[in-house]
C-alpha positions as CSV (number, residue, x, y, z in Angstrom):
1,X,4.0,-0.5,-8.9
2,X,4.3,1.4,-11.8
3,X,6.6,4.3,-13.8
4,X,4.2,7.1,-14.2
5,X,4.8,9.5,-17.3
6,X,3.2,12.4,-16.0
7,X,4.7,15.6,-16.2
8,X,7.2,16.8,-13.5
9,X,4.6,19.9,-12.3
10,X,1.0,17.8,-12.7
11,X,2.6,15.2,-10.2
12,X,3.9,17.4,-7.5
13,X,0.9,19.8,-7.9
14,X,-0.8,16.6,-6.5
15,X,1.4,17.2,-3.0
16,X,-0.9,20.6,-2.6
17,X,-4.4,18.9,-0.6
18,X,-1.4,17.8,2.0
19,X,0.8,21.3,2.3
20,X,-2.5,23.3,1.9
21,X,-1.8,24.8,5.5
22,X,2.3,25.3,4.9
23,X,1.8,27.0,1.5
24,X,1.6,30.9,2.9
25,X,4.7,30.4,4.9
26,X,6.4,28.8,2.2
27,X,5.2,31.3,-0.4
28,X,6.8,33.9,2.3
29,X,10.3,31.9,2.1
30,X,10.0,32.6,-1.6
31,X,9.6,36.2,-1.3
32,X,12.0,36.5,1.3
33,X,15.2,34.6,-1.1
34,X,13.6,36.9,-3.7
35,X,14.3,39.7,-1.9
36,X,17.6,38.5,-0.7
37,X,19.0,38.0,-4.3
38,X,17.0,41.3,-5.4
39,X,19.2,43.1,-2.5
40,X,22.2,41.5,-3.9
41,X,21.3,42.5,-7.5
42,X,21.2,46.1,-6.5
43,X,24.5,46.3,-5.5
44,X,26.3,46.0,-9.0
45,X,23.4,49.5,-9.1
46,X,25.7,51.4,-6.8
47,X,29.2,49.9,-8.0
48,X,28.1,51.2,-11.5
49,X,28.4,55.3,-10.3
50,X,30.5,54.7,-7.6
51,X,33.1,53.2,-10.3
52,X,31.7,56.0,-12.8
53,X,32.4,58.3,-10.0
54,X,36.3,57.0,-8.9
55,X,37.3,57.5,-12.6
56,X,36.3,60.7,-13.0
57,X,38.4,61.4,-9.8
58,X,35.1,61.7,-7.6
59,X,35.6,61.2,-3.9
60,X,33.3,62.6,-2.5
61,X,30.3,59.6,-3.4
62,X,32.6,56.5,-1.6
63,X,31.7,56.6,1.8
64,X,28.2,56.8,1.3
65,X,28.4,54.4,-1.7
66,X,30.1,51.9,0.7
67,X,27.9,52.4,3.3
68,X,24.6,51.9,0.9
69,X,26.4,48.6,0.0
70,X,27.3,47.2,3.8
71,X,23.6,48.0,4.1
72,X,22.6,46.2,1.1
73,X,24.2,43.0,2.2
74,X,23.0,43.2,6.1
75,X,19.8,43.4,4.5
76,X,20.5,40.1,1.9
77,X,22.1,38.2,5.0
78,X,18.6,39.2,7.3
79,X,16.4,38.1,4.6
80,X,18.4,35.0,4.1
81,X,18.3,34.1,8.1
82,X,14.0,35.1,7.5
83,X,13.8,32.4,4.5
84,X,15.0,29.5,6.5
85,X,13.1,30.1,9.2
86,X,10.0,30.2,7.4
87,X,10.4,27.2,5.2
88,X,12.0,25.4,8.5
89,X,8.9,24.0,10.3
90,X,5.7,23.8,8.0
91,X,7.6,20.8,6.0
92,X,8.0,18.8,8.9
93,X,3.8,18.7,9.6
94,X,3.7,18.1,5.9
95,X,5.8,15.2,5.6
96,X,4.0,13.8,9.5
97,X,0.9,14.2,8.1
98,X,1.9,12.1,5.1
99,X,3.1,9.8,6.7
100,X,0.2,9.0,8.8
101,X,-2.1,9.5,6.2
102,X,-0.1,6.8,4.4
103,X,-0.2,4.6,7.4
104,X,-4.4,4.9,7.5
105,X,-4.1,3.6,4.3
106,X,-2.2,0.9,4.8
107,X,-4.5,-0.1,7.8
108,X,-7.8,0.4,5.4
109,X,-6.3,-1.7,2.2
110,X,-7.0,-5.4,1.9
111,X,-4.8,-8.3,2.8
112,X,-4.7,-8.6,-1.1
113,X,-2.9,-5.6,-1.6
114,X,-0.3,-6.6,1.4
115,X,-0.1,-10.1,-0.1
116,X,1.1,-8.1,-3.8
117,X,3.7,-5.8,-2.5
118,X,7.2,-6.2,-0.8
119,X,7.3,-4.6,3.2
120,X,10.6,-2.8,2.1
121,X,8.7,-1.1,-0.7
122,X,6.3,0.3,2.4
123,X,8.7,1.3,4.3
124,X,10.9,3.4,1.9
125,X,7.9,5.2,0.8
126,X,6.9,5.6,4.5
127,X,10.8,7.0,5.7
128,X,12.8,8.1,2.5
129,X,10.1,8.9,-0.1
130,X,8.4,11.7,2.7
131,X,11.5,12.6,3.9
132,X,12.8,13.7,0.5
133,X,9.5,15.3,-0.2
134,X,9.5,17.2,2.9
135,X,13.6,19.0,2.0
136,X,12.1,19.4,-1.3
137,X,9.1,21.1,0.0
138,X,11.4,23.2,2.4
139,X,14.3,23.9,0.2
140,X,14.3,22.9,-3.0
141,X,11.1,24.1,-4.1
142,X,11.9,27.6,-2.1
143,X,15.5,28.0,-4.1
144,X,14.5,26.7,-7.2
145,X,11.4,29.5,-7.5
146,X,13.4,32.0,-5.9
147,X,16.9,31.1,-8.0
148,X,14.3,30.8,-11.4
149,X,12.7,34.4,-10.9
150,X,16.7,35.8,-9.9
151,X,18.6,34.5,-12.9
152,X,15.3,35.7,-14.8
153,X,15.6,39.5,-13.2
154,X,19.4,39.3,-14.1
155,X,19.4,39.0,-17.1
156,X,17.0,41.9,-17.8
157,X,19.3,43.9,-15.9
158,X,21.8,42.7,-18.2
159,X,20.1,44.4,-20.7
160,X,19.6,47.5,-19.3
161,X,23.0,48.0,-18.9
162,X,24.1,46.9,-22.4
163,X,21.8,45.3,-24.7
164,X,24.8,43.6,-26.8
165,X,26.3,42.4,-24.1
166,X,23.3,41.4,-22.3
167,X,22.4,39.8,-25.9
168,X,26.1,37.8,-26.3
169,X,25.7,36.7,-22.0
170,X,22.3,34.9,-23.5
171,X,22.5,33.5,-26.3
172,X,25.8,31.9,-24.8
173,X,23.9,30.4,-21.6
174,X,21.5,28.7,-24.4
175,X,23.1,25.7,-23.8
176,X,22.2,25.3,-20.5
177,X,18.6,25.3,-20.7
178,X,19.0,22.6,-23.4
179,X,20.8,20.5,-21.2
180,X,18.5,20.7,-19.0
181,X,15.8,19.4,-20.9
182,X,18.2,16.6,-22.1
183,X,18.8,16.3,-18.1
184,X,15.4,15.6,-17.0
185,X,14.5,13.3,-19.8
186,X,17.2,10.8,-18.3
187,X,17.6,11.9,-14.6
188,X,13.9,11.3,-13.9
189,X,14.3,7.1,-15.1
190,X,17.6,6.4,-13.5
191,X,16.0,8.2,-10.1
192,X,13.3,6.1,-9.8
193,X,15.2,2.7,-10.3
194,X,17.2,3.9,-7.4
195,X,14.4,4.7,-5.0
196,X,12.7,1.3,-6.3
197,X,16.4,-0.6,-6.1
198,X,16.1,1.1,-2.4
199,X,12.9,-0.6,-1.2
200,X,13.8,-3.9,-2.3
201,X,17.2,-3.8,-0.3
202,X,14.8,-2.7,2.1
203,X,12.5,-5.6,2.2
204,X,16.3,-7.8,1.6
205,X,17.3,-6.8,5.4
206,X,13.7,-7.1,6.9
207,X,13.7,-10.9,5.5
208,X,17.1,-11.2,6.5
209,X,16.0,-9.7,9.8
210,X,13.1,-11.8,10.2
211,X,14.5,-15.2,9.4
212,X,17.8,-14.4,11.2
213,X,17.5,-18.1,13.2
214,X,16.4,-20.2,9.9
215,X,19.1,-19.1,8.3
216,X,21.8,-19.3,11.4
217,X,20.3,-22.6,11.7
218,X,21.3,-23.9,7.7
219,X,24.3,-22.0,7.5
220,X,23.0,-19.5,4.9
221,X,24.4,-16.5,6.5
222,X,26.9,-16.2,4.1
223,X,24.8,-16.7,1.1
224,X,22.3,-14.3,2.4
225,X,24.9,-11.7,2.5
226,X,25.8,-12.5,-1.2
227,X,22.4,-11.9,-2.3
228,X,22.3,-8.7,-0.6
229,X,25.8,-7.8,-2.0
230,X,24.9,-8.2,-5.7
231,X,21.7,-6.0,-4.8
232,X,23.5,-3.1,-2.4
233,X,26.2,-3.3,-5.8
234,X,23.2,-2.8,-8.0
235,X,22.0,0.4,-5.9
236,X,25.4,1.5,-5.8
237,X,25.6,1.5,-9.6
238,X,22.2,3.3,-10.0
239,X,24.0,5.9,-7.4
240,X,27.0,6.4,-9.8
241,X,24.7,6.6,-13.1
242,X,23.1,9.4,-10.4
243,X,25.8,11.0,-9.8
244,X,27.4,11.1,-13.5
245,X,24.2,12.8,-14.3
246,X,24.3,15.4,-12.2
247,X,28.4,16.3,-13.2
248,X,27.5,16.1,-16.9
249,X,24.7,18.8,-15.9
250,X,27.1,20.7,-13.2
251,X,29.9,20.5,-16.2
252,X,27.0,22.9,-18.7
253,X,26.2,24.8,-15.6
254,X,29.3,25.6,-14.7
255,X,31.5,25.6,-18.1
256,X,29.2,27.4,-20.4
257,X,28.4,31.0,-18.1
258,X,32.4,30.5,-17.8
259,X,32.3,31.1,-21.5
260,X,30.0,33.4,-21.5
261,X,31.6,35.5,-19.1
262,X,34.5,35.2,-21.6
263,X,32.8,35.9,-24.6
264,X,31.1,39.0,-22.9
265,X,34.5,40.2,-21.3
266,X,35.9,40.9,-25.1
267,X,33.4,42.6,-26.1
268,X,33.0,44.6,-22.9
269,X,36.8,45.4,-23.3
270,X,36.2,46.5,-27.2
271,X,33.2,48.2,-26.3
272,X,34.4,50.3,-23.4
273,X,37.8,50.9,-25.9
274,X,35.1,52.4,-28.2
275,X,33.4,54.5,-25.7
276,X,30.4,53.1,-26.1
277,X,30.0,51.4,-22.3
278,X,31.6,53.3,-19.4
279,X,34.0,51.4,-17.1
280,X,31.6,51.3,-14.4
281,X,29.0,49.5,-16.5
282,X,31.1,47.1,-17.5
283,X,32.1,46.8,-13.7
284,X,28.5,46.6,-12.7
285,X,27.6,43.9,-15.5
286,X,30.1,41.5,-14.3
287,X,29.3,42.0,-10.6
288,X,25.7,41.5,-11.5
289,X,26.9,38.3,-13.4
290,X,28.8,36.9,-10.5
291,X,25.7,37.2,-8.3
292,X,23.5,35.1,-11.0
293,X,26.7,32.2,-11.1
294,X,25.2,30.6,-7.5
295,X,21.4,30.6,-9.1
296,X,22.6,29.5,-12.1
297,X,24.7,26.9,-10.5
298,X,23.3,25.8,-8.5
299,X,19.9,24.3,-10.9
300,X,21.8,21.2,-11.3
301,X,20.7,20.4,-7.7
302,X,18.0,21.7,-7.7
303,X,16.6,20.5,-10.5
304,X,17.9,16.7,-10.0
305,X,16.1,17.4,-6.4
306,X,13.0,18.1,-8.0
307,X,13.1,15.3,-10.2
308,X,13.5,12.9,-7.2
309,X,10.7,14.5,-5.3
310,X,8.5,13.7,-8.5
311,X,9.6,9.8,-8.1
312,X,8.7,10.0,-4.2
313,X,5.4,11.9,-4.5
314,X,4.7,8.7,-7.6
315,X,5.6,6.1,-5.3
316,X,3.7,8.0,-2.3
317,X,0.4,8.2,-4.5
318,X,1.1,4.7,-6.1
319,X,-0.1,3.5,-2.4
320,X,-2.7,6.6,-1.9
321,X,-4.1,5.7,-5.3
322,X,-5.1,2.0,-4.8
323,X,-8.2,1.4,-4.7
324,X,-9.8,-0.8,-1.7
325,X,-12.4,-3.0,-2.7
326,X,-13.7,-4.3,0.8
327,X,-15.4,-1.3,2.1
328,X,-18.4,-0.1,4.8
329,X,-21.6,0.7,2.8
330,X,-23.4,3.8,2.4
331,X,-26.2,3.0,5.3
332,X,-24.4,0.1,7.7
333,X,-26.4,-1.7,9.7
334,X,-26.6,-3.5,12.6
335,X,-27.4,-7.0,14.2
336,X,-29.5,-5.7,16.9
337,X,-29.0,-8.8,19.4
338,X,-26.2,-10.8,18.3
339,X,-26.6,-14.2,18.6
340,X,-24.0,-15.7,16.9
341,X,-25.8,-17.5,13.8
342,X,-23.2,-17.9,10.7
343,X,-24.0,-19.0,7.5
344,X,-21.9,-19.5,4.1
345,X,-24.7,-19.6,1.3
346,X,-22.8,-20.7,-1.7
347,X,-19.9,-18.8,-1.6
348,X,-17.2,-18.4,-4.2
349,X,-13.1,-17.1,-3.8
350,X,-10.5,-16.6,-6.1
351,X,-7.8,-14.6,-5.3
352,X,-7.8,-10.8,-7.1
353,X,-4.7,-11.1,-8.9
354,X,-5.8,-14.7,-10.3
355,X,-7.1,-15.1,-14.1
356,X,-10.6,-15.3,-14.6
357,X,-10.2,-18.7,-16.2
358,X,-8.5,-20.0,-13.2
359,X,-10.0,-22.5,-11.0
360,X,-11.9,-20.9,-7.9
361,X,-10.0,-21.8,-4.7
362,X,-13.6,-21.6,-2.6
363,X,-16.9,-23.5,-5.4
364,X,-19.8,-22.9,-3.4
365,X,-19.7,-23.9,-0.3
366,X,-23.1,-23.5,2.2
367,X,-22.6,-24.3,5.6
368,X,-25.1,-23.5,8.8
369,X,-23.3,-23.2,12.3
370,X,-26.1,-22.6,15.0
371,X,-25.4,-20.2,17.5
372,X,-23.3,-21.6,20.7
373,X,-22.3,-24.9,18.1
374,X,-18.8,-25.3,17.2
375,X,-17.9,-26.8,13.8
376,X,-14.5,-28.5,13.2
377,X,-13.1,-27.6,9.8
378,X,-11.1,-30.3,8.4
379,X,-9.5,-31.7,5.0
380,X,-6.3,-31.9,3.2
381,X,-3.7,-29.4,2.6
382,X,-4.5,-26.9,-0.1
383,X,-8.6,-27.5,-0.3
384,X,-9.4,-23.9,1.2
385,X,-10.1,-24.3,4.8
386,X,-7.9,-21.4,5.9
387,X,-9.0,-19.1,3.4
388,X,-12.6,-19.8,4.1
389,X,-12.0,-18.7,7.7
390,X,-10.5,-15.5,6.4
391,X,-13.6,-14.8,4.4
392,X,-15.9,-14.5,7.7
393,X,-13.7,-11.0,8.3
394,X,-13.3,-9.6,5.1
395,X,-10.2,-10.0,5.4
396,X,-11.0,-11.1,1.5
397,X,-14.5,-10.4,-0.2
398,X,-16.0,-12.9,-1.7
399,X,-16.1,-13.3,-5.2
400,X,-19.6,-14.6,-5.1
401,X,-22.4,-15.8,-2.5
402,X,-22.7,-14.5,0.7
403,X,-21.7,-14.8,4.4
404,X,-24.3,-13.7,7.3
405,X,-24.4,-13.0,10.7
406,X,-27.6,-13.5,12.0
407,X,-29.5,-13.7,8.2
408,X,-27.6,-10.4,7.8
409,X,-24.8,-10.5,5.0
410,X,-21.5,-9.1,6.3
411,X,-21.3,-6.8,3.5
412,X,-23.8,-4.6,4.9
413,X,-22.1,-4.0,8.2
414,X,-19.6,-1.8,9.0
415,X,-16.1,-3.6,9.3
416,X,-15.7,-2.0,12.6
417,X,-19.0,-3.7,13.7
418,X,-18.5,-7.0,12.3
419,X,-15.2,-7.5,13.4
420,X,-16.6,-6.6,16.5
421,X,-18.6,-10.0,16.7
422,X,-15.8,-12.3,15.6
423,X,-12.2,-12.7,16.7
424,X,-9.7,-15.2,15.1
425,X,-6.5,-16.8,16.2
426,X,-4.4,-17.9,13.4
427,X,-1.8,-21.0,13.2
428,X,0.9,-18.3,12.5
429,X,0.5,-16.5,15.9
430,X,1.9,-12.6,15.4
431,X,2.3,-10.3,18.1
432,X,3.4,-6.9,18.8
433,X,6.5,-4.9,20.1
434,X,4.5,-4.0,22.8
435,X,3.5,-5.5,26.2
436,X,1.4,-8.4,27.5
437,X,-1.7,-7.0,28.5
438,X,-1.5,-5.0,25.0
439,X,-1.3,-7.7,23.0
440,X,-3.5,-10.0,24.4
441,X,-6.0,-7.1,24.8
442,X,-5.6,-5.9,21.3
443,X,-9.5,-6.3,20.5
444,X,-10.9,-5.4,23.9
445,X,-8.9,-2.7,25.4
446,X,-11.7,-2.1,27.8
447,X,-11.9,-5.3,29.3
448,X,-11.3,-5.8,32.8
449,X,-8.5,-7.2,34.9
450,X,-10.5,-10.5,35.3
451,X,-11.6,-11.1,31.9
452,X,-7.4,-10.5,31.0
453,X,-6.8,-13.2,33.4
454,X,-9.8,-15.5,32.4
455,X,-8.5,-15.4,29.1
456,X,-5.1,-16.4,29.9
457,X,-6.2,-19.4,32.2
458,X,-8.0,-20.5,29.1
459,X,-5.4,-20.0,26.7
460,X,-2.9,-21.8,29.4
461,X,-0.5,-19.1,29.3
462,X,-0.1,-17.9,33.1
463,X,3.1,-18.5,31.9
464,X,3.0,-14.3,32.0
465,X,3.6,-14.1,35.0
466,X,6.9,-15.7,35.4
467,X,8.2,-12.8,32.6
468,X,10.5,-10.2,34.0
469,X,7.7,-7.4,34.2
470,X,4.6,-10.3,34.3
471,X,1.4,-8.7,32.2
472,X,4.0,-5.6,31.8
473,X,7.0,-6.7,30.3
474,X,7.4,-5.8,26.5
475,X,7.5,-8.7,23.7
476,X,10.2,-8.7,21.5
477,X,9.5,-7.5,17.5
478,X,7.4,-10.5,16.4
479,X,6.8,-12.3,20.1
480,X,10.2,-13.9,18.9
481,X,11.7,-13.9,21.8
482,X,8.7,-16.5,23.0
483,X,8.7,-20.1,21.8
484,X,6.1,-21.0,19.0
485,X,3.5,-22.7,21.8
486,X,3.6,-19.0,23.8
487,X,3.3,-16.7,20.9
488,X,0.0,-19.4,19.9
489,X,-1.7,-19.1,23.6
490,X,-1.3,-16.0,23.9
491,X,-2.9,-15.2,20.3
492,X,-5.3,-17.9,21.5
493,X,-5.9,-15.7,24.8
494,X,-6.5,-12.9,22.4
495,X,-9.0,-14.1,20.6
496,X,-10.7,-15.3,24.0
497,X,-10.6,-12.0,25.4
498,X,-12.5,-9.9,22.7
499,X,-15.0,-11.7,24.1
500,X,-16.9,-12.5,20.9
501,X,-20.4,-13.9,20.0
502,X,-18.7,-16.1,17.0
503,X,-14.6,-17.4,17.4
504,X,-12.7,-18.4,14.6
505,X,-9.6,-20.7,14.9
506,X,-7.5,-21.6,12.6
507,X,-5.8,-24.1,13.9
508,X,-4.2,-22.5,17.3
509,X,-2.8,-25.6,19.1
510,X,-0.3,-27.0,16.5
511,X,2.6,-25.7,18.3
512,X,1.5,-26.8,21.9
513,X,3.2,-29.9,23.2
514,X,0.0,-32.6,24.0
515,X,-0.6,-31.8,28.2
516,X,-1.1,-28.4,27.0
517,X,-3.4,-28.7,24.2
518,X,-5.2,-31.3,26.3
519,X,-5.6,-28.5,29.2
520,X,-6.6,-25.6,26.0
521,X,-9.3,-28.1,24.7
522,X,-10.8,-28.5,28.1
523,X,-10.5,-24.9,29.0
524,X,-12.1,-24.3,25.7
525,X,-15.4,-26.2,26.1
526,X,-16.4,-24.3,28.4
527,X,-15.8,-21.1,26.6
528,X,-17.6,-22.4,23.3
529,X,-21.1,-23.3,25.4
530,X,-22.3,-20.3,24.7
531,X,-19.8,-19.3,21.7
532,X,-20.0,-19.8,17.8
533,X,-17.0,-21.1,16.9
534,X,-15.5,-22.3,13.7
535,X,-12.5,-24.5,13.7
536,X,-10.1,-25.1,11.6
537,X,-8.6,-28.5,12.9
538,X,-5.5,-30.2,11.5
539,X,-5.5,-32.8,14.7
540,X,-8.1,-35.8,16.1
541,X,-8.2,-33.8,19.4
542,X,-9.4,-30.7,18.1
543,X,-11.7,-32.0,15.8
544,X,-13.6,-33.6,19.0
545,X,-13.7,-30.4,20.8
546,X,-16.4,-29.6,18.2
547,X,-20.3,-30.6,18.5
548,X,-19.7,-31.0,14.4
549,X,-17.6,-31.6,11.7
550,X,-17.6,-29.9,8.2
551,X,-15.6,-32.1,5.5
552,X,-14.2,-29.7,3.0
553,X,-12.8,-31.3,-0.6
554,X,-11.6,-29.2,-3.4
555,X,-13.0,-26.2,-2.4
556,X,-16.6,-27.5,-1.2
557,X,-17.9,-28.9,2.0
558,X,-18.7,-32.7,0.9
559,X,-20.2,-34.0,4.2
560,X,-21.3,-32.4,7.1
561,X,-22.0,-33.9,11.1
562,X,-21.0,-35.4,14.1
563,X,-17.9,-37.3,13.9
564,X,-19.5,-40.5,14.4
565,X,-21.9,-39.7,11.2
566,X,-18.9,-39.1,9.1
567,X,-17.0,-41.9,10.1
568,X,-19.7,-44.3,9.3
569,X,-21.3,-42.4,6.0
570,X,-17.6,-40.4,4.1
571,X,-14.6,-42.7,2.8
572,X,-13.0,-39.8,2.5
573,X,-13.6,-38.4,6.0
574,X,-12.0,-41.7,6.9
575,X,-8.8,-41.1,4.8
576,X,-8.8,-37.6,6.2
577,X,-8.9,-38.3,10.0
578,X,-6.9,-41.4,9.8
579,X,-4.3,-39.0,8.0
580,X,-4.5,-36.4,11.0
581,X,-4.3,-39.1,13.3
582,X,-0.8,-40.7,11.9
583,X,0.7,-36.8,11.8
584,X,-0.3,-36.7,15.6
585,X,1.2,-39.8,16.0
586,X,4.5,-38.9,14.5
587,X,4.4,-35.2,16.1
588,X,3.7,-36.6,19.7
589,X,7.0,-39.2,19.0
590,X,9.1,-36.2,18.2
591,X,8.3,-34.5,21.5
């Protein structure tokens, strides 16, 4: 997340590949507020002879004079009605097709990337950030071209009526064009500290929203709320900074053509007194004034609007800019007939964001699992076994070695494809705001109605069908409203159904009371006959639902076999499985 320094117009230039197909009809809008203000502009025209005319005791020109000018204005007000409803619609496809670009992107980047950047900073550029850009788009861009080119027209006319007085109307709206600049300068800063202050209250309520029972359970709601006040009063002051921004600017735009219109006044009066400027062109040179004093005015807005749709289109690209680095290659290929053969040849990880002289988490492990065998992975907290199960997706790239499927790496398969051949059920089970079937489906939609139950018998969870609306009623945000051992069998039944050649579990029965896991494990050996599977295990039980077991210490696989062969030949195995055993112990005397 950074503060860009690019120039207002080279960033929202950048909005153009995405309103490409909204651009004529916005270009229209812009020629239809041109028009309207041009109408408007030739008004003071007519009051110029008509006034010329009355004074000279002509009559005879009013009626057609005021009929010209009733036109005039029917013909401002129509072009008006014809502006917004040609900017009306095009930003609205804009801003949806944003916004789903945005969300492809979020889909294609790297857990990496999700692991570096709050939710609340997603969101806000996913709601706010478009939304903003899509008025600007519709309105502010529209007014601010249309307003620019009017006040620009008006004062030439200015001119041509009287170039003194044309002369003192300009040089006394200097000013405002240096504020202005002076405007932008500082608006542009304190803008983007709110929109950034914005997402992190954001990501404040989702956490809050999210961990609602932990901290209901502690007491913490109270302190929670204190930490949101102090933030929500930090937003609220970068609102008034906003806001005492844009009256210093209104206070120039309004105050100094007040002045001017002044200033020009006096010398209208002397000139007229001298005969040098008739009373209808001094008539017609403040009517033409009073039409610029909305365009003039109203560049505060405008301007402060552009300024926040710069910030929004820089957060917006700060996400469309990052670069993934787990991509499909040029020329995928494919395992012709899977067969489930996974291999680690001395791979290496350390997270992205870590220093190069950091410690790797993964030092070269090589491991074999033959296809239909199931490997238990097992060691103490912190020595890598999760994250070596998250390699086999890309769900992180290694930093060196290689992973293959078959003797082909997974680097030169498609994601698409690979993930194709391997599902995983993680410890933290996270489902969707969506139905049963659709979450346990996720990676098969296709499957059949007995394969959806197969996988549920296997993951124990017939527990479905005692929900209000069975394989049809809707989990809550999260599967919250489920207890921990639901939300992990039905994961677990996810996994099952995708109906892979190669399964990787990362530990999926911690939260299941011991009948149950007893039933999964059964259930499970008959599934992993014919299925690949890589376990990480964190209990006795599950380590002997595999045919081996991989040992894994500081980020290498130290010993590797049967359980038996370990017990016998690894101290440490020892240490590690008598430690699992004592935590089962003590879990199966709390329940």
């Amino acid at each position: 997340m950074q503060n860009s320094e690019s120039g207002t117009l080279k960033v929202l230039l950048r909005l153009v590949p995405f309103a490409k197909k909204a651009i004529p009809r916005l270009i229209l809008g812009m020629f239809a507020g041109i028009a309207a203000h041009m109408f408007a502009l030739a008004i003071p025209q007519l009051l110029q002879d008509l006034v010329n005319s009355l004074v000279s005791g002509g009559l005879d020109a009013l009626l057609p004079a005021v009929g010209l000018i009733l036109f005039l204005g029917v013909l401002e007000a129509l072009f008006v009605l014809l502006r917004r409803w040609l900017v009306l619609t095009p930003g609205t496809y804009v801003e949806a097709d944003m916004r789903n670009k945005l969300y492809e992107k979020l889909q294609d980047l790297p857990v990496a990337f999700h692991d570096r950047w709050p939710s609340g900073q997603l969101l806000s550029r996913a709601v706010s950030d478009l939304h903003l850009i899509r008025r600007w788009l519709s309105f502010g861009l529209v007014l601010f071209t249309a307003n620019l080119i009017t006040i620009i027209v008006g004062l030439a006319i200015l001119f041509t009526f009287n170039f003194w007085l044309g002369l003192i109307f300009f040089v006394a709206t200097i000013p405002i064009w240096i504020a202005g600049f002076l405007f932008e300068g500082k608006y542009k800063l304190i803008a983007r500290l709110s929109q950034d202050q914005s997402g992190d209250l954001a990501t404040r309520v989702e956490e809050a929203v999210h961990g609602v029972r932990v901290l209901k359970s502690f007491g913490r709601g109270a302190f929670a709320a204190h930490q949101f006040s102090n933030q929500a009063s930090d937003l609220q002051s970068t609102e008034i900074r906003k806001a005492k921004a844009v009256a210093n600017i209104w206070l120039y735009l309004i105050l100094i053509p007040e002045l001017a219109v002044g200033l020009s006044m006096l010398a209208g009066v002397w000139l007229v007194a001298q005969g040098d400027v008739s009373v209808g062109t001094l008539v017609a040179f403040f009517a033409t004034v009073m039409v610029l004093r909305w365009p003039t005015e109203s560049l505060g807005f405008l301007l402060s609007f552009t300024l926040e749709a710069k910030t929004a289109t820089e957060r917006f690209f700060e996400v469309m800019d990052e670069v993934n680095p787990i991509v499909d290659p040029e020329n995928p290929k494919q395992v012709a007939d899977p067969k489930g053969l996974l291999e680690f040849h001395d791979v290496h990880f350390r997270y992205p964001d870590a220093s190069e002289d950091s410690k790797a988490l993964i030092s070269g492990v090589d491991l074999r699992i033959e296809p239909g065998e199931s490997v238990a992975l097992i060691g103490l907290t912190g020595c890598g076994k999760t994250t070596l199960t998250e390699l086999t997706t890309r769900l992180y790239e290694v930093t060196s070695g290689s992973i293959t499927i078959d003797g082909l790496d997974i680097r030169e398969m498609s994601r698409g494809e690979l993930r194709s051949h391997i599902a995983m059920a993680f410890e933290d089970a996270t489902l969707f705001s969506s139905s049963v079937r659709d979450n346990v489906l996720l990676g098969n939609p296709n499957a059949t109605e007995e394969d959806l139950k197969q996988a549920l018998e296997i993951a124990q969870a017939q527990f479905v069908y005692e929900l209000p609306d069975g394989l049809d009623t809707t989990i809550g945000e999260e599967g919250l409203s489920l207890s921990g051992g639901q939300r992990q069998r039905l994961a677990l039944a996810r996994a099952v159904a995708a109906n892979p050649r190669i399964l990787v579990l990362d530990d999926p029965l911690s939260a299941l009371d011991v009948d149950t896991e007893a039933m999964v494990e059964d259930a499970l050996r008959h599934v992993l006959k014919e299925t690949t599977a890589l376990i990480v295990a964190h209990r006795p039980s599950t380590v002997m639902l595999a045919d081996k077991v991989a040992l894994m210490e500081d980020g290498k696989i130290t010993a590797f076999g049967t359980h038996q062969e370990l017990i016998r030949s690894s101290e440490h195995y020892r240490y590690v499985i008598t430690s699992l055993d004592e935590e089962q112990k003590e879990r199966e005397v709390n329940i």
